[in-house]
Backbone as CSV, one residue per row, in Angstrom:
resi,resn,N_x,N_y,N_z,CA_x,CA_y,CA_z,C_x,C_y,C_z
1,UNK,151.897,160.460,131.072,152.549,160.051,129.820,152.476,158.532,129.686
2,UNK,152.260,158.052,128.316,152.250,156.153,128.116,153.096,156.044,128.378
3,UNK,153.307,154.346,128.140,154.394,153.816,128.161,155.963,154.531,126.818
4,UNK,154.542,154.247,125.782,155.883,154.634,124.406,155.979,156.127,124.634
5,UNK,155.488,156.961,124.975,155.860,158.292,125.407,157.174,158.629,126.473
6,UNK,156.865,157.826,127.543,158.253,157.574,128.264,159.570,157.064,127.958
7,UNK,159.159,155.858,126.877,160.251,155.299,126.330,161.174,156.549,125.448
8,UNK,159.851,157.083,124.448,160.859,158.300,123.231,161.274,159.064,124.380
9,UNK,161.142,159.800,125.106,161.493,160.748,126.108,163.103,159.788,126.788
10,UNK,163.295,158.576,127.086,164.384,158.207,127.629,165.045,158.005,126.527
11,UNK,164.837,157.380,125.447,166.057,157.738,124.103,165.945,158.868,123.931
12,UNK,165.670,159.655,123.714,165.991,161.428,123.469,167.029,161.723,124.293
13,UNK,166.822,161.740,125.436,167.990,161.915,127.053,169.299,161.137,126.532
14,UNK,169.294,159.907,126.302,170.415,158.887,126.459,170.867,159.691,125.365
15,UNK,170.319,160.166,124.107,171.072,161.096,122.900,171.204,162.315,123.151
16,UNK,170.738,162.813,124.088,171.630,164.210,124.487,172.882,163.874,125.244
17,UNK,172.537,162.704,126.085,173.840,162.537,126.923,175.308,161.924,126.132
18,UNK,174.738,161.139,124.911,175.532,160.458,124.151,176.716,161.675,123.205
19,UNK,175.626,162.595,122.871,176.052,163.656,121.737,176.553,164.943,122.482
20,UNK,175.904,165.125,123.626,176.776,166.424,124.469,176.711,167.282,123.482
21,UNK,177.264,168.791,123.884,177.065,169.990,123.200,177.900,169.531,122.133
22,UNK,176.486,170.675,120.612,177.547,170.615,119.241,177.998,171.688,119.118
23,UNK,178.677,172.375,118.051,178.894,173.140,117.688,179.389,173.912,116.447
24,UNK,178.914,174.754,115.452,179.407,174.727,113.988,177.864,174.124,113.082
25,UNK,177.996,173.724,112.103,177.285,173.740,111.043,176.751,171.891,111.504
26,UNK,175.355,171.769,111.330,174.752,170.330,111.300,175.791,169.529,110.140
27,UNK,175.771,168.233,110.839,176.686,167.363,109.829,175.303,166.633,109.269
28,UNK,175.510,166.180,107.783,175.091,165.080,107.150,176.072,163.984,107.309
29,UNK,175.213,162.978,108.216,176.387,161.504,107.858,175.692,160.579,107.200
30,UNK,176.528,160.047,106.250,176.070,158.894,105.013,176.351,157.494,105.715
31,UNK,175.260,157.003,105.855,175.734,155.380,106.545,175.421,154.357,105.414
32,UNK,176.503,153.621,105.978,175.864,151.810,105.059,175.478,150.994,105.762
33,UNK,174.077,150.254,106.193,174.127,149.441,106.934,173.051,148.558,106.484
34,UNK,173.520,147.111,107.460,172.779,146.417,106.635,171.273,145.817,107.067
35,UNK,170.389,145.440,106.109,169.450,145.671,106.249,169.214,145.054,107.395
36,UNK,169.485,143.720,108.170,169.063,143.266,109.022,168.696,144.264,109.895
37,UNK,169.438,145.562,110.282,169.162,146.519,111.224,168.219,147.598,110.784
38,UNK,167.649,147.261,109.577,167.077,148.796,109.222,165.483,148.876,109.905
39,UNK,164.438,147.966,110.603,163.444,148.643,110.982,163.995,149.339,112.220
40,UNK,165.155,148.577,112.885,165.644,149.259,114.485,166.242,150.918,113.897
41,UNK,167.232,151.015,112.956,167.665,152.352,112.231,166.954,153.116,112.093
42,UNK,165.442,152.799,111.308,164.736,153.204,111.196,164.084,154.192,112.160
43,UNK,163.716,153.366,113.209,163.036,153.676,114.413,164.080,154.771,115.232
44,UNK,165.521,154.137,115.313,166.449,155.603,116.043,166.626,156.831,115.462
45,UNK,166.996,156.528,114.117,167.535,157.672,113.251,167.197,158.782,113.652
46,UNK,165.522,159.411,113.357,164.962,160.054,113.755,165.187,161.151,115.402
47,UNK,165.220,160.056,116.425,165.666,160.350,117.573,166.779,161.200,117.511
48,UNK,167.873,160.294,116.871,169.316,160.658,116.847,169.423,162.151,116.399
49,UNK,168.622,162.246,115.611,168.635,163.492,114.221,167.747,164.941,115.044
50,UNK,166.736,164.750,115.959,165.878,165.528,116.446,167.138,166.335,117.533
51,UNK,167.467,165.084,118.375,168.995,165.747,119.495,170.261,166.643,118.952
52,UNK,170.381,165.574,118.051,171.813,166.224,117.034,171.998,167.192,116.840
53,UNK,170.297,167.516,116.005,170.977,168.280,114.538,171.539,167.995,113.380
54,UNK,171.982,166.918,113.418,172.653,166.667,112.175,171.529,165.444,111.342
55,UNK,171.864,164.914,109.950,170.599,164.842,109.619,171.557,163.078,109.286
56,UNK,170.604,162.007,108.876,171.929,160.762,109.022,170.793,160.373,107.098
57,UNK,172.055,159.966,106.346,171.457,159.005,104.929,171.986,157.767,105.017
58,UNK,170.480,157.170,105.061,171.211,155.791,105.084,170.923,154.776,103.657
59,UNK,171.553,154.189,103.426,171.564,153.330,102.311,171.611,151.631,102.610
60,UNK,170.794,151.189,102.771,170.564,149.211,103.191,171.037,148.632,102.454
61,UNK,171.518,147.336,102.752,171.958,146.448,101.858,172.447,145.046,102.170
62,UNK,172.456,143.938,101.461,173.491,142.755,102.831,174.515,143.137,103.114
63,UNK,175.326,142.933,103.745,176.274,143.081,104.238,177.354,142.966,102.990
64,UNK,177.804,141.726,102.378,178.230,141.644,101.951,178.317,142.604,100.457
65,UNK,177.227,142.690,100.112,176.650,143.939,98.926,177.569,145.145,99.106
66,UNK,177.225,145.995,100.313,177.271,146.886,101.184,178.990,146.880,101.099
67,UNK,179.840,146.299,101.772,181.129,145.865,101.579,181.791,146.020,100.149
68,UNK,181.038,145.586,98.952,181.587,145.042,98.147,181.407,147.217,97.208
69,UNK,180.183,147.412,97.471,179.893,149.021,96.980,180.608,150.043,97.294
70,UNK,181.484,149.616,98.686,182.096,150.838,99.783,183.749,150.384,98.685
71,UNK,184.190,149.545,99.023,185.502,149.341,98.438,185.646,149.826,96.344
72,UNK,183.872,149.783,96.180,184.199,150.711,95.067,184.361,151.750,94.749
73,UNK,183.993,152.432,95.971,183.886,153.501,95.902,183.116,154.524,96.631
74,UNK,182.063,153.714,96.557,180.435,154.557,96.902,180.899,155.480,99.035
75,UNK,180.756,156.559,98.811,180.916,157.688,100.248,180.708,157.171,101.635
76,UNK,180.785,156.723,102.757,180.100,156.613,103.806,180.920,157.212,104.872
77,UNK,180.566,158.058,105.759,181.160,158.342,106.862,180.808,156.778,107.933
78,UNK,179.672,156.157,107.901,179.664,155.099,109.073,179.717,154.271,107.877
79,UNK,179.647,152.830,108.287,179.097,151.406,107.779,179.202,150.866,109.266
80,UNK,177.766,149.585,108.791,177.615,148.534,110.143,177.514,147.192,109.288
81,UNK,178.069,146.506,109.168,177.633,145.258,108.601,178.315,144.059,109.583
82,UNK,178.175,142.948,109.150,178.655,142.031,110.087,180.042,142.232,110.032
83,UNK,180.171,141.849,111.245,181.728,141.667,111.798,183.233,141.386,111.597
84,UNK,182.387,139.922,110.563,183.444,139.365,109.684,183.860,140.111,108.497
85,UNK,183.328,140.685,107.888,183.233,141.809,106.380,183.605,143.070,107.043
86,UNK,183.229,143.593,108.146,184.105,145.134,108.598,185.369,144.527,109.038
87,UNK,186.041,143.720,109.701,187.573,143.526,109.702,187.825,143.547,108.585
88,UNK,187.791,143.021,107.741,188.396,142.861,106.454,188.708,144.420,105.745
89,UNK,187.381,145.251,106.114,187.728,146.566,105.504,188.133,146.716,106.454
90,UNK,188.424,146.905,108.109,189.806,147.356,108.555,191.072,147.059,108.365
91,UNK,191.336,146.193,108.081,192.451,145.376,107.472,192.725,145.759,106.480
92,UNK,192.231,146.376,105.345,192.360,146.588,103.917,192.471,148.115,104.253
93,UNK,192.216,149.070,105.065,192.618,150.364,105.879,191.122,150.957,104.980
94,UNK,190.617,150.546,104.901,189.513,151.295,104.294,188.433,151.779,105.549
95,UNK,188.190,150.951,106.921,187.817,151.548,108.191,188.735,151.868,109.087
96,UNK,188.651,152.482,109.800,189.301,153.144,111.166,189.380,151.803,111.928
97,UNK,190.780,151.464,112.798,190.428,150.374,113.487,189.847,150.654,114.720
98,UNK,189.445,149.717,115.596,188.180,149.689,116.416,187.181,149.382,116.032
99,UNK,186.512,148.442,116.101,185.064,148.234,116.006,184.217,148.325,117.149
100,UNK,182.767,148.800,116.748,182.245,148.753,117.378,181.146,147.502,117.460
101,UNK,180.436,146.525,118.728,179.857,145.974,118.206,178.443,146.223,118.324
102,UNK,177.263,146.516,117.723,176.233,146.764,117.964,174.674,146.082,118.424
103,UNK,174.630,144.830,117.425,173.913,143.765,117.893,174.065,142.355,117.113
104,UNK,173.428,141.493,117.436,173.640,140.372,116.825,171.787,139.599,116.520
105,UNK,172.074,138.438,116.184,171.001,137.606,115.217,170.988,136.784,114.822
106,UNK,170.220,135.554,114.548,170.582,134.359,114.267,168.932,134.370,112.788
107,UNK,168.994,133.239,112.377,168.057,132.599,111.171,166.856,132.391,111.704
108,UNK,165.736,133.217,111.213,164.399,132.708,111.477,164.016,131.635,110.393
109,UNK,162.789,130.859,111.065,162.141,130.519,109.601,160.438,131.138,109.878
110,UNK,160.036,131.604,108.573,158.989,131.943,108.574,158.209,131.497,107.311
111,UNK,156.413,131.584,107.966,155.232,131.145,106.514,154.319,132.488,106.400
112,UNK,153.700,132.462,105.723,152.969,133.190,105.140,152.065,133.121,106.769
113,UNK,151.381,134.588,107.048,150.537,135.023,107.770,149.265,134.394,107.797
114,UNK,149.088,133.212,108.574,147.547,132.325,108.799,148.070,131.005,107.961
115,UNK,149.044,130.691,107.832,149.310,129.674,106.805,149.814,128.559,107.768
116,UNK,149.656,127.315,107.924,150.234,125.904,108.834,151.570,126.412,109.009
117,UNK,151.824,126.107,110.297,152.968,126.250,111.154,153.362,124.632,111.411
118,UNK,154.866,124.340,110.604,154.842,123.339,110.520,155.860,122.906,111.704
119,UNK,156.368,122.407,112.680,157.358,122.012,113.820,158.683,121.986,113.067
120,UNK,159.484,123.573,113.292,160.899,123.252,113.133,161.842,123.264,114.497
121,UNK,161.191,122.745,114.881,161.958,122.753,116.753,163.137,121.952,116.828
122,UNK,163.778,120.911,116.027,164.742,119.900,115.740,165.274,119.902,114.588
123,UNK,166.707,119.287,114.117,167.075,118.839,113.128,166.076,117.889,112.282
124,UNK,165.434,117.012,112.896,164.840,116.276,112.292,163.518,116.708,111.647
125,UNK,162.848,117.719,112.959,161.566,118.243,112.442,161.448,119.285,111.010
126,UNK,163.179,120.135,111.454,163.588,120.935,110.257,163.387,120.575,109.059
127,UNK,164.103,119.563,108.715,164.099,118.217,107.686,163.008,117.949,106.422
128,UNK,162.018,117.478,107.926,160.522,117.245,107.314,160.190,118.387,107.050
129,UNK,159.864,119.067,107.474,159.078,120.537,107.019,159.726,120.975,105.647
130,UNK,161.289,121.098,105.657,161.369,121.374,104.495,161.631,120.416,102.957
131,UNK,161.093,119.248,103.637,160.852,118.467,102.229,159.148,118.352,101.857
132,UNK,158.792,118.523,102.984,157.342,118.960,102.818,156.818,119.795,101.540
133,UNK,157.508,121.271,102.119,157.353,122.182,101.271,157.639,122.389,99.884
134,UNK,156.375,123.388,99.456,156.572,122.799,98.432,157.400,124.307,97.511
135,UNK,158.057,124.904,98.238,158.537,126.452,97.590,159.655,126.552,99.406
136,UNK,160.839,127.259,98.842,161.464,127.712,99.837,162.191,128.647,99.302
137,UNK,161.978,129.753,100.159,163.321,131.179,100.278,164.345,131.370,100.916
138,UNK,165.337,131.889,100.211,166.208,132.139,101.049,166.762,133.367,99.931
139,UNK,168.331,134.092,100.529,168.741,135.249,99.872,169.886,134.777,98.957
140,UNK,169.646,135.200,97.921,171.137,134.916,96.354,172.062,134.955,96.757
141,UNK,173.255,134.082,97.001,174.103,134.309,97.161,175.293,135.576,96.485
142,UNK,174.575,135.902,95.383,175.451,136.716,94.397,175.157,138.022,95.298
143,UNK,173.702,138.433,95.835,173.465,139.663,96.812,174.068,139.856,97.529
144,UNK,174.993,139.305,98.772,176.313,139.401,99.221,175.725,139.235,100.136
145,UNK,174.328,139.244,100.497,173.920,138.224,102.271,174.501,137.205,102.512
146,UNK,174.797,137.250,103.927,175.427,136.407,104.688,174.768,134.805,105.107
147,UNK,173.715,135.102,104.966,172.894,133.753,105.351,173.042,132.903,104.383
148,UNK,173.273,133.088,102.661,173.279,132.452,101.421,173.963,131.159,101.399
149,UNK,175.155,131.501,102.100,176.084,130.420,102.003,175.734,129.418,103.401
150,UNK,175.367,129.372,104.071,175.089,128.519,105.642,174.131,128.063,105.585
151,UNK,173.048,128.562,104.748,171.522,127.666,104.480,171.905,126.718,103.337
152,UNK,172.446,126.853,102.034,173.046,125.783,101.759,174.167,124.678,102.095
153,UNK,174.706,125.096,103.206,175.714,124.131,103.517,174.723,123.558,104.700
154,UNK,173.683,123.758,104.786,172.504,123.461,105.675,171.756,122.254,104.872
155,UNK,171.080,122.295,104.017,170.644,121.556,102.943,171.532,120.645,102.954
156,UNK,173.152,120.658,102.395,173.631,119.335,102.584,173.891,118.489,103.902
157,UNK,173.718,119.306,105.263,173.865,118.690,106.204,173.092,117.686,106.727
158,UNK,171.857,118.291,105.910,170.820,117.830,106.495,170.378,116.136,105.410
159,UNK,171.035,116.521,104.664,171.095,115.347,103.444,169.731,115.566,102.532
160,UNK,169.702,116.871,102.068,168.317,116.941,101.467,168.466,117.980,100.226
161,UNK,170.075,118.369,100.018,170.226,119.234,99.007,169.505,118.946,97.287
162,UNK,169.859,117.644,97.232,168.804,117.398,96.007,167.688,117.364,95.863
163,UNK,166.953,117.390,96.703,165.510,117.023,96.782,164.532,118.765,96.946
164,UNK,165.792,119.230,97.737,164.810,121.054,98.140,165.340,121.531,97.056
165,UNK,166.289,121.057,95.748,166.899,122.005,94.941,166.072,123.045,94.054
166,UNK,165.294,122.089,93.515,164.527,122.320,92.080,163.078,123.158,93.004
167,UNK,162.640,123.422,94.383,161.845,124.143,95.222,162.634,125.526,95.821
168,UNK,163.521,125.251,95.320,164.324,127.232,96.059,164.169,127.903,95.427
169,UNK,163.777,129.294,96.085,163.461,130.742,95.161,164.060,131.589,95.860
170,UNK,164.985,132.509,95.086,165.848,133.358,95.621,165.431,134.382,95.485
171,UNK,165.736,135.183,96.452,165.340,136.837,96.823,166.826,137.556,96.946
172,UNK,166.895,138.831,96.473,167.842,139.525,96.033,168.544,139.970,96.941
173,UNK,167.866,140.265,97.882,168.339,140.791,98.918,168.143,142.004,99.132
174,UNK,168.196,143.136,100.545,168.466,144.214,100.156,166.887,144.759,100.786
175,UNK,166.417,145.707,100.976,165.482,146.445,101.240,163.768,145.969,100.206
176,UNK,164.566,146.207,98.669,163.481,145.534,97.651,163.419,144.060,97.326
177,UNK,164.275,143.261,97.938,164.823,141.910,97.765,164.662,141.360,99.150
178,UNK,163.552,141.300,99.638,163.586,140.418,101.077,163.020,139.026,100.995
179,UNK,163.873,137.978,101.519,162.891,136.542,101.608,161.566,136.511,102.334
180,UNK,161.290,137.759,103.436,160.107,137.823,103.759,158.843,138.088,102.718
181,UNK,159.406,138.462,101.794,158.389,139.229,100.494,158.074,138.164,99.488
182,UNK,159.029,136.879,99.614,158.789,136.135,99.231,157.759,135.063,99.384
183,UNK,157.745,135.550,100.512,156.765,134.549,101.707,155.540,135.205,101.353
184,UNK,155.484,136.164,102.120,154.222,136.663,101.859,153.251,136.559,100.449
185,UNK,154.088,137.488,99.623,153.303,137.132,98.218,153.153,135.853,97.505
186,UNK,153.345,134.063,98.830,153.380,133.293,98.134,154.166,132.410,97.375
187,UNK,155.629,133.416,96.769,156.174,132.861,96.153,157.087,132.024,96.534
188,UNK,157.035,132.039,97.784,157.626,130.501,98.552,157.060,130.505,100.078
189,UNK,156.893,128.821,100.210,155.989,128.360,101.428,156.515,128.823,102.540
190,UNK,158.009,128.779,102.711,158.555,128.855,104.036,159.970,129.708,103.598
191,UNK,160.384,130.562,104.389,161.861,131.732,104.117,162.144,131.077,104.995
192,UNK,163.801,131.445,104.701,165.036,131.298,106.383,165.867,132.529,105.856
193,UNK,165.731,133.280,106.598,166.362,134.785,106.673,166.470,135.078,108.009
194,UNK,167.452,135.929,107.775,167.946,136.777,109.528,166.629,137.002,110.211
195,UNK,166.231,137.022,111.266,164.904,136.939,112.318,164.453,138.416,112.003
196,UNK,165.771,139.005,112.244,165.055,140.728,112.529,164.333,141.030,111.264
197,UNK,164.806,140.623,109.908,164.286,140.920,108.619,162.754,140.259,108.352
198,UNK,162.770,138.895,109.066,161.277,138.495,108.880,160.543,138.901,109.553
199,UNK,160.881,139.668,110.694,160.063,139.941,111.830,159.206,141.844,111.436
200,UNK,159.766,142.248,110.333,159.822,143.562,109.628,158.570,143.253,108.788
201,UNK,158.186,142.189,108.535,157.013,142.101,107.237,156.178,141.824,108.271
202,UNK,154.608,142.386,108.578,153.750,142.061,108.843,152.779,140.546,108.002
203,UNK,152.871,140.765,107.092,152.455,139.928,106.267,152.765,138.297,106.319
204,UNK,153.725,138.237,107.060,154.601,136.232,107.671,154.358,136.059,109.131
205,UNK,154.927,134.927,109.301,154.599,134.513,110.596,156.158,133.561,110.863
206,UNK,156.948,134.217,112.289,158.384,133.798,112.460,157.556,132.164,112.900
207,UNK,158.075,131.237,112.689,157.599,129.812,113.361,158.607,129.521,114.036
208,UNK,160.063,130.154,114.061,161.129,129.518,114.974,162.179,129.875,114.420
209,UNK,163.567,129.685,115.148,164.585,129.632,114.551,165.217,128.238,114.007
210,UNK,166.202,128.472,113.639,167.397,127.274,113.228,167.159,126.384,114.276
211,UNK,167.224,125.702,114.845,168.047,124.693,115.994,169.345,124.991,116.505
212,UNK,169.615,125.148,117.745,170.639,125.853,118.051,172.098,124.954,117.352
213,UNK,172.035,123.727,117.240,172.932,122.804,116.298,173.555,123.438,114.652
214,UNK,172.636,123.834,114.315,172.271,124.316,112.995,172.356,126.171,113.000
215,UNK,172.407,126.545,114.233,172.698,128.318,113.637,173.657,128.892,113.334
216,UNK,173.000,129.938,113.050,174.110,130.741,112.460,174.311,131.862,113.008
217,UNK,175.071,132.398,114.262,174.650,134.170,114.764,175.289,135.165,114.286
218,UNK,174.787,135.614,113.840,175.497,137.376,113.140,176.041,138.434,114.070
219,UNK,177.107,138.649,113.983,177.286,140.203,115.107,176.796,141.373,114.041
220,UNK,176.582,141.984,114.288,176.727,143.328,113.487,177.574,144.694,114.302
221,UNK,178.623,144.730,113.324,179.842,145.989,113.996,179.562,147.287,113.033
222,UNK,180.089,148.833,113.490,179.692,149.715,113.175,181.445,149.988,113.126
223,UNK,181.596,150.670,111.970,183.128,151.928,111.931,182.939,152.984,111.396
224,UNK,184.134,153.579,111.732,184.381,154.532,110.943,185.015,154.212,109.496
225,UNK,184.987,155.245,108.314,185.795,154.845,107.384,186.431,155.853,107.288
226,UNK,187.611,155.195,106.780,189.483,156.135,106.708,189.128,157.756,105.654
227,UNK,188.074,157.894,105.066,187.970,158.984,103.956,186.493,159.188,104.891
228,UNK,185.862,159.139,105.749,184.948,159.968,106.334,185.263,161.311,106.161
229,UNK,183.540,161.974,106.115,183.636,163.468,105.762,183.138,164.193,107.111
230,UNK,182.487,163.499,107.976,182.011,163.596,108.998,182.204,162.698,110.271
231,UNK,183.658,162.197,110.445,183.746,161.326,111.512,183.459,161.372,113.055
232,UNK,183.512,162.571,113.459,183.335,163.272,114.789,181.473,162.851,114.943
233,UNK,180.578,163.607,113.952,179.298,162.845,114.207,178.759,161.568,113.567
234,UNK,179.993,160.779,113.001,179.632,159.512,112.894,179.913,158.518,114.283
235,UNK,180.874,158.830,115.151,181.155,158.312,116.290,179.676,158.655,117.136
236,UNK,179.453,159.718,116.993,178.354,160.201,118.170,177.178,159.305,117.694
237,UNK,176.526,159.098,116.415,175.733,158.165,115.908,175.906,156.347,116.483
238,UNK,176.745,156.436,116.030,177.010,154.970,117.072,177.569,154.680,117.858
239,UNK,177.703,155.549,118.910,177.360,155.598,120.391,176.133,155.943,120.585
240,UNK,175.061,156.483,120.024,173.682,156.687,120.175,172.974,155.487,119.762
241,UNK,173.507,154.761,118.904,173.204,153.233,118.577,173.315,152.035,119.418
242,UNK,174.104,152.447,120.116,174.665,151.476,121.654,174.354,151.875,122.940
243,UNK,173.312,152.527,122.982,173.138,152.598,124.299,172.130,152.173,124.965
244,UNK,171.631,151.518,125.896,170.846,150.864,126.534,169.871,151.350,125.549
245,UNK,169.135,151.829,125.709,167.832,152.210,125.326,167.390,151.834,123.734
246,UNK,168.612,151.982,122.889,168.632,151.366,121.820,168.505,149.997,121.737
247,UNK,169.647,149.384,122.710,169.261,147.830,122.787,168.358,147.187,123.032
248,UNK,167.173,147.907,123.550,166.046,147.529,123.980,165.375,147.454,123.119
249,UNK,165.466,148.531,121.887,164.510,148.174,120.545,164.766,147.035,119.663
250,UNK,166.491,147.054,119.688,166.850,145.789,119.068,166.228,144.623,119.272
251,UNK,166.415,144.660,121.025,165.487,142.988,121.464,163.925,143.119,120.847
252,UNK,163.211,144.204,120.515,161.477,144.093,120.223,161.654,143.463,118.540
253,UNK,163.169,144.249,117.976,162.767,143.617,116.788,164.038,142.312,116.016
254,UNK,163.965,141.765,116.850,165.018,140.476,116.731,166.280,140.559,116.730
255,UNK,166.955,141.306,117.391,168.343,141.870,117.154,168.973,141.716,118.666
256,UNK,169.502,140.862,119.558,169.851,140.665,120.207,171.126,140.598,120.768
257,UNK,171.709,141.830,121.792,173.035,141.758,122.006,173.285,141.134,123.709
C-alpha cells in the first residue's frame, strides 16, 4: 500500500475509533464553517461520512458572515468559525458552551503563479513591496472576514494607508469571493488572506507570511448550537476533526494547531 493509501486507511480507523458504534437512522448534520478550513473539510468530510453513516452539509463562509447568517436564523447542528465570534454566540446562548478548538492560521501574502516574488520577510521589506505594487487584495470588510479589519490597521501602521488606497481590490469573501482569485485572474498583483485559503488556489504563489510583528493568528473553534437537530453526531464530527490524523492535513494545508 502507498503512502496516501496508508494515510486514508489511518483516518478511517481514528473515525471508527472517534464515532464507536451507531445506532438508529443516519444523521444529516448541517455545518457552518469557515472557509479558511474548507479544502481540509473538504478532504475529511468524506472520511467522516464513509465510517459514520451519516452524511455532513456544509455551507462556507467568513467567519464573521457565517456568525452574522446563524443568529438569523439560517439551521446548523455544528459551526466552526474563529474563536472570537463563537464565544459571542456562546454568550448570546445561541452555542452550547464548550468550545472546541480545532486549528489555527495566520496571513499569507501571495502573487500570481510565475509572477516576481518580491521580499516580504520584514516590516520594511513588507512596505516596499506593497508600494511597489501596483493592485492589492484583500477581503471586504462588509463580508464579515476576519482579516479585513487588521490588514487595514496594517496599512496605517505601516504609514502607507494613502498611498496603497486608490490600488486595493476587494474580494467578497466566501468560497466565490476569494483574494486568491483575485490574484490569479490578475486582478490584483499581490493578496494577504488567511495562508490556508491562498494555499487552496493552484493558480498563486504563497511568498510568505506577515512578519511575525505584524500577524495576525486565527484559532478556529467548533460548537454545538442550542437548537441542533443532530447534536450527538455533531459532537462525533468534531471529534473526528481533532484527531491527530486530521491535524496532520491541516499542517499540509496551512492550518496549524
Amino acid at each position: 500500500m502507498n503512502a496516501g493509501g496508508l494515510f486514508t486507511s489511518a483516518l478511517a480507523f481514528a473515525a471508527a475509533l472517534m464515532i464507536g458504534p451507531r445506532s438508529g437512522q443516519a444523521a444529516e448534520i448541517h455545518a457552518l464553517i469557515t472557509t479558511a478550513m474548507k479544502a481540509a473539510v473538504d478532504e475529511l468530510a468524506p472520511a467522516f461520512e464513509r465510517t459514520s453513516g451519516d452524511s455532513v452539509r456544509v455551507s462556507y463562509g467568513p467567519s464573521g458572515g457565517l456568525a452574522r447568517r446563524f443568529v438569523a436564523g439560517e439551521p446548523a447542528d455544528v459551526i466552526i468559525i474563529d474563536s472570537g465570534a463563537l464565544e459571542d454566540l456562546i454568550r448570546w446562548g445561541k452555542v452550547l458552551p464548550g468550545r472546541t478548538d480545532i486549528a489555527r492560521t495566520g496571513i499569507g501574502i501571495a502573487v500570481r503563479k510565475g509572477a516576481p516574488r518580491p521580499d516580504v520577510s520584514s516590516p520594511e521589506a513588507l512596505k516596499r513591496a506593497l508600494l511597489a505594487a501596483k493592485s492589492i487584495g484583500y477581503t471586504a470588510p462588509a463580508g464579515g472576514g476576519i482579516t479585513a479589519a487588521h490588514i487595514t490597521k496594517l496599512f496605517e501602521r505601516l504609514g502607507i494607508a494613502a498611498e496603497v488606497g486608490p490600488k486595493v481590490r476587494l474580494a467578497a469573501g466566501g468560497p466565490d469571493g476569494r483574494v486568491s482569485v483575485l490574484v490569479s485572474s490578475g486582478v490584483a498583483e499581490i493578496g494577504l488572506q488567511q495562508v490556508s485559503e491562498l494555499m487552496s488556489n493552484p493558480g498563486v504563489e504563497v511568498i510568505g507570511m506577515l512578519p511575525p510583528e505584524l500577524q495576525q493568528i486565527t484559532v478556529y473553534s467548533a460548537g454545538i448550537a442550542t437548537t441542533a437537530k443532530e447534536p450527538d453526531a455533531g459532537r462525533a464530527l468534531i471529534g473526528f476533526l481533532s484527531v491527530p490524523e486530521a491535524i496532520a492535513i491541516y499542517k499540509i494545508r496551512g492550518l496549524m494547531l
